[in-house]
C-alpha positions in Angstrom: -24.7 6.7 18.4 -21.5 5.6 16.5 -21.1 5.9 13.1 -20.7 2.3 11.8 -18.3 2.5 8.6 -18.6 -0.2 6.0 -15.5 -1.9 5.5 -13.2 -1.2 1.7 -10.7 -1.5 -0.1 -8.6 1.6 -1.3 -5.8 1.7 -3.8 -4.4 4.7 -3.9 -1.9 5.3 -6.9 0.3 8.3 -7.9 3.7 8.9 -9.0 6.5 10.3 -6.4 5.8 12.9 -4.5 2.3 13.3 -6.1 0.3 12.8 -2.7 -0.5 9.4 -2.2 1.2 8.7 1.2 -0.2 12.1 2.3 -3.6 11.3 1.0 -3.4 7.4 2.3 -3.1 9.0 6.3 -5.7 11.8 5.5 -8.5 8.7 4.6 -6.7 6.8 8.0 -7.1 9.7 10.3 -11.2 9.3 10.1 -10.5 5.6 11.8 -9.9 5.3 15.4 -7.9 1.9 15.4 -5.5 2.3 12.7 -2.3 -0.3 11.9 0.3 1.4 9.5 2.1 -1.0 8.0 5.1 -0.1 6.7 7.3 -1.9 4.2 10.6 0.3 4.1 13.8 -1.1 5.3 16.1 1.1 7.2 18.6 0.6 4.1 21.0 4.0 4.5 20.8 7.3 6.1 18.9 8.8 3.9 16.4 5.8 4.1 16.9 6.7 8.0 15.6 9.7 7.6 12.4 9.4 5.3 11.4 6.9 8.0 11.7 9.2 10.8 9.8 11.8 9.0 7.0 9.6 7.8 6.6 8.6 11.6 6.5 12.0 12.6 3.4 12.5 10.9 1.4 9.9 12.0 -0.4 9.9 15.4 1.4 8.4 18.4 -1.7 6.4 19.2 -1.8 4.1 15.8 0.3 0.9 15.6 3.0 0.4 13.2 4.0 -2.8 12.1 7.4 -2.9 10.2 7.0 -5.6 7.8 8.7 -5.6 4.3 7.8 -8.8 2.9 5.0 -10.5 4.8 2.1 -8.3 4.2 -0.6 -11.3 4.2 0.3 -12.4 7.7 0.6 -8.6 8.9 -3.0 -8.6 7.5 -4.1 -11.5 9.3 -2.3 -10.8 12.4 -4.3 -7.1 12.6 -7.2 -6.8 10.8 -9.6 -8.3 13.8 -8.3 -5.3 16.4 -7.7 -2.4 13.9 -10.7 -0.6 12.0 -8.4 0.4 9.2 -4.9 -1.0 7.8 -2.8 1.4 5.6 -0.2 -0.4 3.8 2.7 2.1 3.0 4.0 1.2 0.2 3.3 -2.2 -2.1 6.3 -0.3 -4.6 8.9 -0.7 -2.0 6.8 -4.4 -1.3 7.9 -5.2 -4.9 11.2 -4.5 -4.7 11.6 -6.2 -1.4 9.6 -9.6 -3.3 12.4 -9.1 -5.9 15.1 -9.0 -4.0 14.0 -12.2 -1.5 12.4 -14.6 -4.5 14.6 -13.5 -7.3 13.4 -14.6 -10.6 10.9 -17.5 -8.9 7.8 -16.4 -10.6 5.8 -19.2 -8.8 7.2 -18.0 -4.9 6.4 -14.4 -6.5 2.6 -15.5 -7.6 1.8 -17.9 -4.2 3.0 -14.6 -2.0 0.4 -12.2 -4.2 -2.2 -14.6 -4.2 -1.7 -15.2 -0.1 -1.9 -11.0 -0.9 -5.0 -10.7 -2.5 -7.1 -13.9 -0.1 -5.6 -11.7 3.0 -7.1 -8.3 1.4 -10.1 -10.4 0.4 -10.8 -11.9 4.1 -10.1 -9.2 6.5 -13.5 -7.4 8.5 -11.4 -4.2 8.4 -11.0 -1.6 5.9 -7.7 -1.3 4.1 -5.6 1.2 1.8 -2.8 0.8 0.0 -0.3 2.9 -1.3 1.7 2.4 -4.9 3.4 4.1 -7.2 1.9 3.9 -11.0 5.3 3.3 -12.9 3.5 2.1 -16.1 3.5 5.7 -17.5 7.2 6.2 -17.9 9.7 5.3 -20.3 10.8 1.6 -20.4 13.9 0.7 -18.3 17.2 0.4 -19.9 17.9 -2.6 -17.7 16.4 -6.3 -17.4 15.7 -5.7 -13.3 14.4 -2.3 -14.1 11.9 -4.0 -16.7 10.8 -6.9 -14.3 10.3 -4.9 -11.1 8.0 -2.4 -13.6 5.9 -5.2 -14.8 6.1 -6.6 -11.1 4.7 -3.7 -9.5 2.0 -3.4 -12.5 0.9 -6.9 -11.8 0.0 -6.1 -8.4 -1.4 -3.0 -8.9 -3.9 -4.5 -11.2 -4.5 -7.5 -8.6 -5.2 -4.5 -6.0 -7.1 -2.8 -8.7 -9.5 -5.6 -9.1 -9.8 -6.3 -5.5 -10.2 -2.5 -4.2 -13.8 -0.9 -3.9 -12.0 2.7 -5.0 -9.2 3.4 -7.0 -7.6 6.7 -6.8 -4.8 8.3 -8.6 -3.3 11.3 -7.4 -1.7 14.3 -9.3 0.1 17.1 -7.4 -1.8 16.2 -4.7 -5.0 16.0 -5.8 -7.3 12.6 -5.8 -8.7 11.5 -9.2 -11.1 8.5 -8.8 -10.9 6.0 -11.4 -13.0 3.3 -10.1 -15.5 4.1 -7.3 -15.5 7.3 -5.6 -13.2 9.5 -4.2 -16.3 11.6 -1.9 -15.8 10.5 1.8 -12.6 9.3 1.3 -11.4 12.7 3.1 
């Protein structure tokens, strides 16, 4: 008989290199139809590079969807044929909504809101990877100050949406809203 999974919602936070990507494929790799969505853009070399390595470690047989910007209609578009989405990452999402809407705060609030009804509406399960930035010192620069209260805005929108929140430090899951058990 096959195991039927209930479908959720997964945030999992973290700062760099504390796990979370690592973590986010680990709770993945239990799904058989999996859509990575990633939102890097192929910037520099380096850039070049981290991308290469983060497809190396996924499995051949899972989709991935480059999309930087439009992560509600990636949502849409996949969540009827995929069991799980894993959204990779909503900080580089935030900088990407920055750089294309600028300061429009309403463009910026319609694209998070078309965010959260996607999240809210899909049959599949999803997780989503951010960085938690609130915990650091403020930034010396306007941008720097808008893009940290950007990215906290939609963590908590993600936060209030998800079934299990998860912060990971050096590499290990802490469960701040629901439960981390099963998720490995």
């Amino acid at each position: 008989m096959q195991e039927v999974h209930r479908r959720s919602v997964t945030l999992v936070l973290g700062g760099v290199r504390s796990g979370k990507s690592r973590f986010g494929l680990e709770i993945a790799s239990r799904s058989s139809a999996v859509c990575f969505v990633a939102t890097a853009r192929a910037s520099d070399e380096e850039m070049n590079r981290k991308i290469a390595l983060h497809r190396a470690e996924r499995p051949p047989h899972w989709q991935t969807l480059e999309e930087p910007l439009d992560l509600a209609g990636a949502i849409a578009a996949n969540e009827a044929h995929s069991d799980l989405l894993l959204v990779d990452c909503l900080t580089l999402f935030a900088a990407n909504l920055m750089e294309a809407q600028g300061a429009d705060a309403a463009a910026i609030a319609d694209q998070l809101a078309a965010l959260c009804r996607a999240i809210e509406n899909a049959h599949c399960s999803i997780v989503l990877v951010s960085n938690e930035v609130g915990s650091g010192i403020v930034p010396a620069y306007q941008a720097g100050r808008h893009f940290r209260d950007l990215l906290g805005e939609i963590n908590q929108r993600m936060a209030s949406i998800a079934d299990c929140v998860v912060l990971m430090v050096a590499g290990l899951p802490l469960a701040i809203k629901g439960s981390a058990e099963g998720l490995r």
